[in-house]
N, C-alpha and C positions, 0 to 999 in steps of 0.2 A: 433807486434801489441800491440797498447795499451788497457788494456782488459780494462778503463770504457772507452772512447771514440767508442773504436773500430776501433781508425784510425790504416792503416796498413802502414807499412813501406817496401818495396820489390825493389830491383837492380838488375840489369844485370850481374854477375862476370865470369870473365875467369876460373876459375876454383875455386873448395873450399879448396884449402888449409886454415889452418890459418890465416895465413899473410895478406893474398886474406880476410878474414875473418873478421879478427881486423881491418883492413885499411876500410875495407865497411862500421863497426860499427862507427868509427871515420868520415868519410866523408860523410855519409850519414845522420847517426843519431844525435850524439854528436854536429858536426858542426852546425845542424839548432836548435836541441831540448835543447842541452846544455846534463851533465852527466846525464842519468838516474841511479835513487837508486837502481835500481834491473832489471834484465832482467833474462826470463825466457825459457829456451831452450832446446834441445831435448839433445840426447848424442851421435849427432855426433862426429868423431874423429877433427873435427876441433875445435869444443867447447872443447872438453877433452884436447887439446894439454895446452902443458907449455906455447907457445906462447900466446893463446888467455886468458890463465887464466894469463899472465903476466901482459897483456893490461889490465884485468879487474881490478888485483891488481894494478896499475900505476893510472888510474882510479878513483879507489876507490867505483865499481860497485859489487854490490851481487848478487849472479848466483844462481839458483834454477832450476831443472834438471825437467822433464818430467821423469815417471816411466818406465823403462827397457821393450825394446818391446812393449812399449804398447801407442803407438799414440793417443789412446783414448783418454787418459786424458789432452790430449791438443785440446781438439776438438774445442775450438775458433778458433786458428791458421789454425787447418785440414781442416775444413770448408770454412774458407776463401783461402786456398790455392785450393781448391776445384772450389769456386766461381771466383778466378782470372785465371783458366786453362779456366773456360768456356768461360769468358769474352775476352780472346787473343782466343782460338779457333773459336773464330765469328767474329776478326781483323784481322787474319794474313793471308798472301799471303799463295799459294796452297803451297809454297818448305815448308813455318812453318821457318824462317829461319830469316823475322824478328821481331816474338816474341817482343825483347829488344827493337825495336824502339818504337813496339804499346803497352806495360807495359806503360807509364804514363798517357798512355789517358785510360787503362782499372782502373789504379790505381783513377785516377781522376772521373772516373762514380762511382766506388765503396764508394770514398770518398762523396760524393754531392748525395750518397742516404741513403732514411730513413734505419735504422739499423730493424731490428723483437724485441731485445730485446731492445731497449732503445726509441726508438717512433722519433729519431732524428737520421740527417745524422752525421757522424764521424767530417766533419768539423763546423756543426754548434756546436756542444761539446767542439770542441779542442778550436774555434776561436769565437763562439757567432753568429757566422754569416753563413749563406749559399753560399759558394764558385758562382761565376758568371763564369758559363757553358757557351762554345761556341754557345749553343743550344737558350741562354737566347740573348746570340748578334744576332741571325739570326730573333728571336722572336721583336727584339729593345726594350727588359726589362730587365734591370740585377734586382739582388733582393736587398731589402732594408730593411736597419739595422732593421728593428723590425718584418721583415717575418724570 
């Protein structure tokens, strides 16, 4: 999550190894955002491996740890992982099973609304502009560059 925007970033992965780790950072984030200077992460065993701090040094990415046991102190992230559980638990079929299909469209509400701390949605921050919602096609108004 970027903390001023507040845009988040979240994938679906087979499992957290490392590898499974670095490969998500590079394909998901790096690939559209380009290197980020710093990313800031809890102390999972997949962040602590050699592998993932290999990719950060290859990179050229500075890592900053979240405090031992204590989740708090990442409470932007908490929060939003919080708000994205509730968001799929009001999407997904009774088995819950496909979650990962309906993650871009809860990621997509989350993005294209106003934030509590910053008064603006995540994508009007990142991009200047207010994403055009499925919602806004059903309506026949997308939004325009100076809303």
């Amino acid at each position: 999550m970027d903390y001023f925007t507040k845009w988040p970033e979240a994938f679906a992965v087979a499992d957290q190894t490392a590898e499974t780790v670095a490969e998500g950072l590079v394909e998901h984030v790096v690939s559209r955002f380009g290197v980020p200077q710093e990313i800031h992460t809890d102390q999972g065993t997949h962040f602590e491996s050699a592998v993932f701090q290999h990719a950060l040094k290859v990179l050229g990415i500075r890592r900053t740890r979240t405090t031992p046991l204590h989740p708090q102190s990442n409470g932007m992230v908490e929060r939003f992982n919080r708000t994205l559980v509730d968001l799929l638990s009001k999407t997904v079929g009774g088995d819950q099973k496909d979650w990962d299909k309906q993650l871009p469209i809860a990621l997509l509400a989350y993005r294209g609304t106003d934030h509590s701390s910053t008064g603006f949605s995540p994508a009007m921050l990142l991009y200047g502009r207010e994403l055009a919602l499925p919602v806004n096609l059903l309506r026949g108004r997308l939004p325009q560059e100076s809303e």
